[in-house]
C-alpha positions as CSV (number, residue, x, y, z in Angstrom):
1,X,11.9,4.0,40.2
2,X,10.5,0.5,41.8
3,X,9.5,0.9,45.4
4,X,11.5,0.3,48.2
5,X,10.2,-2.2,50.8
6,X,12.3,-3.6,54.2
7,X,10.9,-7.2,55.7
8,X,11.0,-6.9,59.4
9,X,10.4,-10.2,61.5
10,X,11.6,-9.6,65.2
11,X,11.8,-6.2,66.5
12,X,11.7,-4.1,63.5
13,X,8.2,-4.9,63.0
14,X,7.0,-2.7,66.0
15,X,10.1,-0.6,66.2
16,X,11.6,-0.2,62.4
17,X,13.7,3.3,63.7
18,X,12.9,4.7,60.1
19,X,10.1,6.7,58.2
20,X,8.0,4.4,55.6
21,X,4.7,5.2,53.5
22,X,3.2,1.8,54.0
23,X,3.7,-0.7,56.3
24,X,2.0,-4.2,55.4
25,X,1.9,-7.6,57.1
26,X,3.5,-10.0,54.8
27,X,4.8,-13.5,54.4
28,X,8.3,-14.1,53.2
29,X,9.2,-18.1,52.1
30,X,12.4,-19.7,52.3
31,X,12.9,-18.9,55.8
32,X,11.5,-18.8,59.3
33,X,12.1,-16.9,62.6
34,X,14.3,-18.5,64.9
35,X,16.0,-17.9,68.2
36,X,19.3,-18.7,66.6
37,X,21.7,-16.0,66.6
38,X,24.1,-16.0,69.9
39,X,23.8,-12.5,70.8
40,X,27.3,-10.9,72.2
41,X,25.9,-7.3,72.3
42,X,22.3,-6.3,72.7
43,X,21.5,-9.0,74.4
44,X,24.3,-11.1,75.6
45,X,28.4,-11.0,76.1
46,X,30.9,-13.0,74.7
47,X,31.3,-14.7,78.1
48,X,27.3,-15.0,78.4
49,X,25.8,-14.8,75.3
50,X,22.0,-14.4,75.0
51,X,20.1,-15.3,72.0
52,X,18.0,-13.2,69.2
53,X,16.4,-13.7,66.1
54,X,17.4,-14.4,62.6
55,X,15.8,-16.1,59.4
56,X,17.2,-19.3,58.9
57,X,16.4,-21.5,56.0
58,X,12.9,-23.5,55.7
59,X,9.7,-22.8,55.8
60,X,8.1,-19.4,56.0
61,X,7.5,-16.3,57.8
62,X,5.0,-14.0,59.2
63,X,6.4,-10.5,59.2
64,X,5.9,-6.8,58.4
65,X,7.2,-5.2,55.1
66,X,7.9,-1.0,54.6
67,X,7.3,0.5,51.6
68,X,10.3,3.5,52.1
69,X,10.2,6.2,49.9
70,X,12.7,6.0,47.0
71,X,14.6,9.3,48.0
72,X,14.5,7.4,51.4
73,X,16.4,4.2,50.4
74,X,20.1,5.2,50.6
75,X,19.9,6.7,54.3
76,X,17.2,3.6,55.2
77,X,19.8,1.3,53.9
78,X,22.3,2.3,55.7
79,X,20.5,3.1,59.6
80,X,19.9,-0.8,58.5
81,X,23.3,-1.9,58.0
82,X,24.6,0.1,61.4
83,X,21.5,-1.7,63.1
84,X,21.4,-5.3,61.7
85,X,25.4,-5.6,60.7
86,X,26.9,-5.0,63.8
87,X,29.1,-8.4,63.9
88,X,28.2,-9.6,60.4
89,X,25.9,-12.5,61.6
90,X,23.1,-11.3,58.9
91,X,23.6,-11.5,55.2
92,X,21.7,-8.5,53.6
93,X,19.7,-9.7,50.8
94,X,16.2,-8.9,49.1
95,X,13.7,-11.8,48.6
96,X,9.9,-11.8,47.4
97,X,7.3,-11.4,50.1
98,X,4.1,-12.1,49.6
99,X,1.9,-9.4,50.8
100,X,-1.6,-9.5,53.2
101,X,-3.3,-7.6,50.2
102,X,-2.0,-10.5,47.8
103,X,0.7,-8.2,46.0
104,X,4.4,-10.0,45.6
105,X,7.1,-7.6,46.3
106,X,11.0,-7.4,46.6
107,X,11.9,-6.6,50.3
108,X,15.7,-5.8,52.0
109,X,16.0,-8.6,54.7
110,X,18.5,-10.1,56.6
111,X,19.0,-13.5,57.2
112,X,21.6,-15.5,59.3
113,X,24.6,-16.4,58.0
114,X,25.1,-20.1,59.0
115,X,28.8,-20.0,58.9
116,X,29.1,-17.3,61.4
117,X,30.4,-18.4,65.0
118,X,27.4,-16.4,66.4
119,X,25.0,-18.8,64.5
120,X,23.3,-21.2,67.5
121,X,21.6,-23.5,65.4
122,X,17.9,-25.7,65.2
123,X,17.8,-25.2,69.4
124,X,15.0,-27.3,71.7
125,X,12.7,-25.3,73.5
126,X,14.7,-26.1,77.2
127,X,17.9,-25.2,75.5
128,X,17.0,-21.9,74.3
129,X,15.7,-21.0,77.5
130,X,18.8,-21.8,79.1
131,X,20.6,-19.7,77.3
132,X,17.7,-16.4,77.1
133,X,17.6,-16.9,80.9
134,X,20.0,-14.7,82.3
135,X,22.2,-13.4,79.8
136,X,22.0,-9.4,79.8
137,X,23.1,-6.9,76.7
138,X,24.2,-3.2,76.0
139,X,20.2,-3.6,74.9
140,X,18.9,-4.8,78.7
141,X,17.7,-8.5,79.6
142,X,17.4,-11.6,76.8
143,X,14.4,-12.5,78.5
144,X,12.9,-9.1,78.2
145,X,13.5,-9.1,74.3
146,X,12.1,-12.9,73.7
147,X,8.8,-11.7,76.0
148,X,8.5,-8.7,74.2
149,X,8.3,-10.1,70.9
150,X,6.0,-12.8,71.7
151,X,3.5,-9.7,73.1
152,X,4.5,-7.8,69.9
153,X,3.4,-10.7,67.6
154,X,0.6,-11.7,69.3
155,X,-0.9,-7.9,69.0
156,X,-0.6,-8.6,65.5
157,X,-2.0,-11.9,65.6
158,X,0.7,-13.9,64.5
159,X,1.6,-17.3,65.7
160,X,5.2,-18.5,66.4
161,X,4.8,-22.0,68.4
162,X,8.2,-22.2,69.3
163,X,8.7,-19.0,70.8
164,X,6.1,-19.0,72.9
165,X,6.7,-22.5,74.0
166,X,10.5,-20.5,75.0
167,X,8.4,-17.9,76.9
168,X,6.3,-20.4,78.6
169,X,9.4,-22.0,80.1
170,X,10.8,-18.5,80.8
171,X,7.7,-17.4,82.5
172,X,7.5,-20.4,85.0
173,X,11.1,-19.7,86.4
């Protein structure tokens, strides 16, 4: 059976909630990370809605990739769809990532689904501050999540401009 791997780009990378064999940092194309999901649970309400990550179209991104054990793949699947699917913003879909070791593989993702009311949008630096700052979820603070996964990415070294250019802003309030 071909192996089973799971791209992660925001908090999955450092808290996947699943067991894996391998866990690699990888590069997926197509897409990059953005702060462009209105969130309306974890991290938000509908009357205050914060902001998390999706992959939206263009570009590429920096990310980590599980290799799950094939007797694994059913019940990962579906801890994924209860975690990721909660108001259908992401489209579940698997797409080549390119591997740190150089190997191409097919990975389970989710990416945002542009028609969705939840999807924000290409948002300026001021503008997504505004809306992290102050909007609280069932999952704590928005600014707590968007610090936190700048810390998370820079432990692995990885570079996301505009998201730290958001924590900057956040950080000077």
């Amino acid at each position: 059976m071909d192996d089973f791997w799971v791209f992660g780009y925001g908090s999955l990378m450092w808290r996947p909630g699943f067991d894996h064999e391998e866990s690699r940092q990888a590069q997926l194309f197509g897409y990059h990370r953005a702060l462009c999901v209105r969130s309306f649970v974890h991290r938000g309400t509908p009357d205050r809605p914060g902001l998390v990550l999706g992959l939206d179209r263009g570009g590429s991104c920096h990310g980590v990739a599980f290799r799950v054990r094939p007797e694994d793949r059913d019940r990962v699947t579906e801890y994924l769809r209860e975690r990721e699917l909660v108001t259908n913003v992401y489209l579940e879909t698997t797409r080549k990532v390119r591997l740190d070791d150089g190997r191409d593989v097919r990975a389970l993702t989710y990416v945002v689904d542009r028609s969705h009311t939840q999807y924000a949008g290409a948002l300026s630096i001021d503008d997504a501050q505004l809306q992290v700052s102050g909007a609280v979820g069932q999952s704590g603070p928005n600014e707590e999540y968007v610090i936190n996964t700048v810390d998370h990415l820079r432990t692995l070294r990885i570079r996301d401009h505009h998201l730290e250019a958001v924590v900057h802003r956040l950080n000077a309030l």
